[in-house]
C-alpha positions as CSV (number, residue, x, y, z in Angstrom):
1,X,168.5,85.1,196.9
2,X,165.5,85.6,199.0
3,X,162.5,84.9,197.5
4,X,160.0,85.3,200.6
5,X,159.9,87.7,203.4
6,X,162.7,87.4,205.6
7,X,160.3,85.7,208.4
8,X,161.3,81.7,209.1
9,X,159.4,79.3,207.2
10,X,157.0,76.8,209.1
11,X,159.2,74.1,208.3
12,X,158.3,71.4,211.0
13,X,155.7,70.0,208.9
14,X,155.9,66.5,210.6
15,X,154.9,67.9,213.5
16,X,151.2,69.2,212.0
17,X,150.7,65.6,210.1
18,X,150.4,63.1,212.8
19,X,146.9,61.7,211.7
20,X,147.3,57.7,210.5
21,X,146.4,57.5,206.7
22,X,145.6,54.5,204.3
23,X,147.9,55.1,201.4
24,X,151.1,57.3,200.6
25,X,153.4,57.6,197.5
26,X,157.1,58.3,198.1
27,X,159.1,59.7,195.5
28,X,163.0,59.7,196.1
29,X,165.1,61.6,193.8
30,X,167.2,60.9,190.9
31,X,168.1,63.5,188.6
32,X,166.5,63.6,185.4
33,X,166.2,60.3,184.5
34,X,165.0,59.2,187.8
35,X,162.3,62.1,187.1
36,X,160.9,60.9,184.0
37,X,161.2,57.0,185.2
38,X,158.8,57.9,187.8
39,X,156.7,60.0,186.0
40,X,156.6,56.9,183.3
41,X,155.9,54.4,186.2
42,X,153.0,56.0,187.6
43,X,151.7,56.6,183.8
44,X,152.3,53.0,183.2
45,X,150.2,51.8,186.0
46,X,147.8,54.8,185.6
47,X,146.9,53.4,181.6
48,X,146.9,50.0,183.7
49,X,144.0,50.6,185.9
50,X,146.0,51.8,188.9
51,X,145.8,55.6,190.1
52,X,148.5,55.7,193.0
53,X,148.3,59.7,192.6
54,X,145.4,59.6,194.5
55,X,147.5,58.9,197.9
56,X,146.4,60.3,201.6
57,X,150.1,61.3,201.2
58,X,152.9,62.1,199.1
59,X,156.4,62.4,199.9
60,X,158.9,64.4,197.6
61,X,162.7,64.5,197.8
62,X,164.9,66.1,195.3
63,X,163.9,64.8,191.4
64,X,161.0,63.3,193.6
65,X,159.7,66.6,194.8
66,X,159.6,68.0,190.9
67,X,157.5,64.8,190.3
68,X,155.2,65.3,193.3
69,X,154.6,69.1,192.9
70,X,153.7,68.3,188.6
71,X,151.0,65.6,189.6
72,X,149.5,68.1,191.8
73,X,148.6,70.2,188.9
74,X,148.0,67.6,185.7
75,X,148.6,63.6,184.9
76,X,150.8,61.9,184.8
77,X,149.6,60.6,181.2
78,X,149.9,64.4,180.1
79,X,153.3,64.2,182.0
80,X,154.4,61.5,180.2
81,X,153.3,62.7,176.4
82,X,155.3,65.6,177.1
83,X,158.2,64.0,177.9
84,X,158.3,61.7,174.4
85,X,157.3,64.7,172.2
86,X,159.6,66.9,174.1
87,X,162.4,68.7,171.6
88,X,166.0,66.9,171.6
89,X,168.1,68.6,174.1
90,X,170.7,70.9,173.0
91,X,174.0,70.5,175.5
92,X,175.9,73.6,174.9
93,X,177.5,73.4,178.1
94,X,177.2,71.6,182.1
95,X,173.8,71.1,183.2
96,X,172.4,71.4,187.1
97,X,170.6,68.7,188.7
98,X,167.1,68.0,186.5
99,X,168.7,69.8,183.7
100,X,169.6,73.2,184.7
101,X,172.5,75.1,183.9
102,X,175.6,76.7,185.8
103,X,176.6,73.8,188.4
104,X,179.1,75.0,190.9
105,X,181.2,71.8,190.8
106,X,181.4,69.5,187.1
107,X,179.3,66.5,187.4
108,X,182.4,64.3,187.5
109,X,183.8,65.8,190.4
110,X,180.5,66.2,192.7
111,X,181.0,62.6,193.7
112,X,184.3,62.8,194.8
113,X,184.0,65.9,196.8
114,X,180.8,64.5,198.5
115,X,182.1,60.9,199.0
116,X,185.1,62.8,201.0
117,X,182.0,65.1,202.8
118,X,180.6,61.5,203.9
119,X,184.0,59.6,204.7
120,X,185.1,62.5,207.5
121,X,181.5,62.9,209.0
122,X,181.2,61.2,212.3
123,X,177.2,60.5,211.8
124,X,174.4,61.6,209.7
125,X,174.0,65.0,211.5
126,X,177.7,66.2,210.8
127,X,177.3,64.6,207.1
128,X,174.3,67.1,206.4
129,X,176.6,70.0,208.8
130,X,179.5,69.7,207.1
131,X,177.5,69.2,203.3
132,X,176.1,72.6,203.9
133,X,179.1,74.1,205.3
134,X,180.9,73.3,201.8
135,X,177.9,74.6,199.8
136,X,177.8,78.0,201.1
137,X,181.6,78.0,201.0
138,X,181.4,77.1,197.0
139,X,178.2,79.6,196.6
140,X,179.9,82.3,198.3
141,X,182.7,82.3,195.6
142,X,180.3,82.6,192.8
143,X,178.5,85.5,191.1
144,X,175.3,85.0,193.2
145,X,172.7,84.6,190.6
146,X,172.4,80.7,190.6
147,X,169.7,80.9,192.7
148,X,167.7,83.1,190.8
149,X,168.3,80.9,187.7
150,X,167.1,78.0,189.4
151,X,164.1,78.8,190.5
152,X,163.2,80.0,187.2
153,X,163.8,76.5,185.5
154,X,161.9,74.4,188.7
155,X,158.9,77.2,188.1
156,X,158.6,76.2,184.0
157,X,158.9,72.7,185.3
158,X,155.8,73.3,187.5
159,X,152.4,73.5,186.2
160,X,151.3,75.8,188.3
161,X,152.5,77.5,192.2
162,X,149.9,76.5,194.2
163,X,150.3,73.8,196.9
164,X,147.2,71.0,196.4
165,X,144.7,69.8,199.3
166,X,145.6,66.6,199.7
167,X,148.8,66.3,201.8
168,X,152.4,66.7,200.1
169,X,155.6,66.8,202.0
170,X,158.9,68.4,200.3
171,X,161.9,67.6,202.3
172,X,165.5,69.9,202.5
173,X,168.2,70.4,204.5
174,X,168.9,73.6,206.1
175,X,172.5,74.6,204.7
176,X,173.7,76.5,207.8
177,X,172.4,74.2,210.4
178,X,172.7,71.0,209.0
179,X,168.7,70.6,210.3
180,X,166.3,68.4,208.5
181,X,163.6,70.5,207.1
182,X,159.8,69.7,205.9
183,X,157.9,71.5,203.8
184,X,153.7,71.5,203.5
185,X,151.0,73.7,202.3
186,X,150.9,75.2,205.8
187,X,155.0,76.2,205.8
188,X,154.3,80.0,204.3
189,X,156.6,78.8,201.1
190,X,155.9,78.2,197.6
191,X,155.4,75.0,196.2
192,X,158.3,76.4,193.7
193,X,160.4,77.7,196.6
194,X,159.7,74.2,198.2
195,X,160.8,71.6,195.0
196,X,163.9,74.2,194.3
197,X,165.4,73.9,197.7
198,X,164.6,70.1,197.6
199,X,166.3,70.0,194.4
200,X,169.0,72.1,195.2
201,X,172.4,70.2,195.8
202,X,174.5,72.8,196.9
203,X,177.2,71.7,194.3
204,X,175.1,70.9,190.9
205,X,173.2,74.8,192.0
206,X,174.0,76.7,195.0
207,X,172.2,76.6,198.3
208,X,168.5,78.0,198.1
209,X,167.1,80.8,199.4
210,X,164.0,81.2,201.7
211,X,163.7,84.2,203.8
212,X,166.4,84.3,205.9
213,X,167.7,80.7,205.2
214,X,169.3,79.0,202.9
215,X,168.6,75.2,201.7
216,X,170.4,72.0,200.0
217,X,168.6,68.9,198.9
218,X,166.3,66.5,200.7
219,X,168.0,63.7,200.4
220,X,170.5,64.9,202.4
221,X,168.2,64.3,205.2
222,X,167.3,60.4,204.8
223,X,167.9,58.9,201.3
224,X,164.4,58.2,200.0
225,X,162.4,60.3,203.3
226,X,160.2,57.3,203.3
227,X,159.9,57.1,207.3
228,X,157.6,60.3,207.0
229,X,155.2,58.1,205.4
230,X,154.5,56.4,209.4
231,X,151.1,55.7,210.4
232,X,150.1,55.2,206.6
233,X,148.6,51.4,205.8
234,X,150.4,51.2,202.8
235,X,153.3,52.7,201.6
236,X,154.4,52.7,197.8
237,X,158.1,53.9,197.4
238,X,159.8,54.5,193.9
239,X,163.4,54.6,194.1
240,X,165.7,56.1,191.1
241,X,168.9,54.6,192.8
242,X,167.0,51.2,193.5
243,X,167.6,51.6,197.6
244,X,171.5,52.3,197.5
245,X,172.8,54.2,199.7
246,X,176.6,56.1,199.7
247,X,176.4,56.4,203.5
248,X,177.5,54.2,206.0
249,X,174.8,51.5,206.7
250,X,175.1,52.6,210.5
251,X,173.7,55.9,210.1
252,X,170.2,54.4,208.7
253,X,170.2,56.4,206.0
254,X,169.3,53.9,203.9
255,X,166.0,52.7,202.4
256,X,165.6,49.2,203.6
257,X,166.6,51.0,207.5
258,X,163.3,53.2,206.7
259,X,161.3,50.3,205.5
260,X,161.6,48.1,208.4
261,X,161.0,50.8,210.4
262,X,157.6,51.1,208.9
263,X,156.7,47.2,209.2
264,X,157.8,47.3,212.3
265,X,155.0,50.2,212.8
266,X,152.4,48.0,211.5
267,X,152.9,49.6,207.5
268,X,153.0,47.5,204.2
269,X,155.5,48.7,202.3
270,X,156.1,48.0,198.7
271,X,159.6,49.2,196.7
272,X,159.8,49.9,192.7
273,X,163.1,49.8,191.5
274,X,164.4,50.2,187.9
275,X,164.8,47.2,186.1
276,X,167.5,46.1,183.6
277,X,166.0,48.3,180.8
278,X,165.2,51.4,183.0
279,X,169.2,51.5,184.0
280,X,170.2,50.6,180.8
281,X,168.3,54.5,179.7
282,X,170.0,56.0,182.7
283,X,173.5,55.9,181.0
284,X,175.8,57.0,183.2
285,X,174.7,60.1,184.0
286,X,171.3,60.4,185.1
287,X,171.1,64.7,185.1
288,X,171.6,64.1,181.1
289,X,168.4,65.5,179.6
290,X,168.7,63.1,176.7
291,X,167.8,60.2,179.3
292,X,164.1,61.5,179.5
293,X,162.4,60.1,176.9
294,X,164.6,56.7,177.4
295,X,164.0,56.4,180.9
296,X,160.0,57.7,180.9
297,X,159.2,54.9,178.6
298,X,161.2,52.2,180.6
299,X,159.2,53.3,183.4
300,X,156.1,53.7,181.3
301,X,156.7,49.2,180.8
302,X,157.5,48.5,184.4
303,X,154.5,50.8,185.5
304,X,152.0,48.3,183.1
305,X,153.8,45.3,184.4
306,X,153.7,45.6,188.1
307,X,150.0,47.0,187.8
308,X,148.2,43.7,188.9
309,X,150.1,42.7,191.6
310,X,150.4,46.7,193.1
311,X,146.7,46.7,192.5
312,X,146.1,44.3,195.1
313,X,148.4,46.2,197.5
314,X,147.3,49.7,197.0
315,X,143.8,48.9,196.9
């Protein structure tokens, strides 16, 4: 599926946001759950006395990029109301990533087949090669209309296709190159176009469709993308997985790698991860739509608790 012109994206947006900033929000990915924990999170601290949507910057990977593209359009309060009041799900089948339907490989076997992705790549750049390389092999056996389906459920997740003022970074992968991609206002994409490629797994949906290219999730680039928050004061990251990382620790893919990079840049850098009740709402599978409601208000707590002391930080 193409859904713009068959011209290439602008998608070197790190190269147009160089200027130092005093505050940035990182949202990593995490499914569903991770989704409404962070949504709850920044409600929590919002009702608190703490607005961290009001960052110079904010960085969106996977479940994180649906969360950065809907504060760019209402609250997170808002957010968070219609996530309790939200109708029980109905599963009548597999669910995709964030909760939509027709996933190219079963939830229980997308770990194993990446795991095996990660365990023959010799670094990072032939782990994102080789991840896109299978997803186009998997989409090109299927009916073709995934795509099309997807960006329909990102685009009712969204309240609204327009990219906001203030800076926000998606991040992707290109599938066929294996090339780290970044998405802004000034790329030529849809904010929609932008979260579903982030979003897109390549297994859970098939690779996404921009012009002439095709896309598979941000994360695939650096777990929680925080490094593109450099030259920012402070840096708030909120991590679904809590900083784990399935790669090899050589590779740097992992979140503690990013945030001593940014210390060592002159950053402060502060981490949210889920505590004991948050995980306990995650289940065991975090794509699970029944986890919302669980997981927003878990995140709603934490968000409450940690205001005081992330008050002092952010501000």
């Amino acid at each position: 599926m193409n859904t713009t012109p068959s011209s290439t994206p602008q998608v070197d947006a790190t190269k147009r946001l160089r200027a130092a900033g005093e505050r940035a929000l990182v949202l990593h990915g995490g499914g569903s759950a991770g989704n409404a924990w962070e949504i709850g999170v920044i409600a929590g601290l919002f009702d608190a006395g703490l607005d961290v949507t009001e960052a110079d910057l904010t960085v969106g990977t996977s479940a994180g990029a649906t969360a950065a593209a809907q504060l760019t359009g209402t609250t997170a309060t808002d957010l968070y109301a219609a996530i309790l009041s939200a109708a029980p799900p109905q599963r009548t089948g597999p669910v995709g990533p964030g909760g939509g339907r027709g996933r190219l490989v079963p939830v229980a076997n997308y770990l194993e087949v990446t795991n095996r992705i990660i365990a023959a790549a010799a670094d990072a750049a032939d782990m994102r090669r080789r991840m896109g390389a299978a997803a186009l092999e998997l989409d090109a056996a299927s009916d073709g209309s995934g795509a099309a389906r997807w960006r329909a459920t990102v685009a009712a997740r969204l309240p609204g296709a327009h990219w906001p003022q203030r800076p926000v970074l998606i991040t992707a992968v290109d599938a066929r190159t294996g090339e780290p991609v970044v998405f802004d206002r000034h790329s030529g994409v849809d904010l929609v176009d932008a979260v579903a490629a982030s979003t897109s797994s390549g297994f859970g949906v098939p690779p996404y469709g921009i012009g002439d290219s095709r896309y598979i999730d941000g994360g695939y680039r650096r777990n929680e993308n925080a490094d593109l928050a450099a030259g920012h004061a402070r840096v708030l990251v909120l991590s679904p997985f809590g900083g784990r990382t399935r790669h090899p620790l050589e590779w740097r893919m992992q979140l503690a790698a990013q945030v001593d990079e940014l210390r060592a840049a002159g950053s402060s850098v502060e981490t949210v991860f889920p505590d004991d009740a948050a995980l306990k709402a995650f289940g065991t599978d975090m794509m699970d739509l029944s986890t919302r409601p669980p997981a927003a208000r878990a995140g709603y707590d934490q968000g409450r608790a940690l205001a005081g002391r992330l008050a002092e930080f952010w501000r």
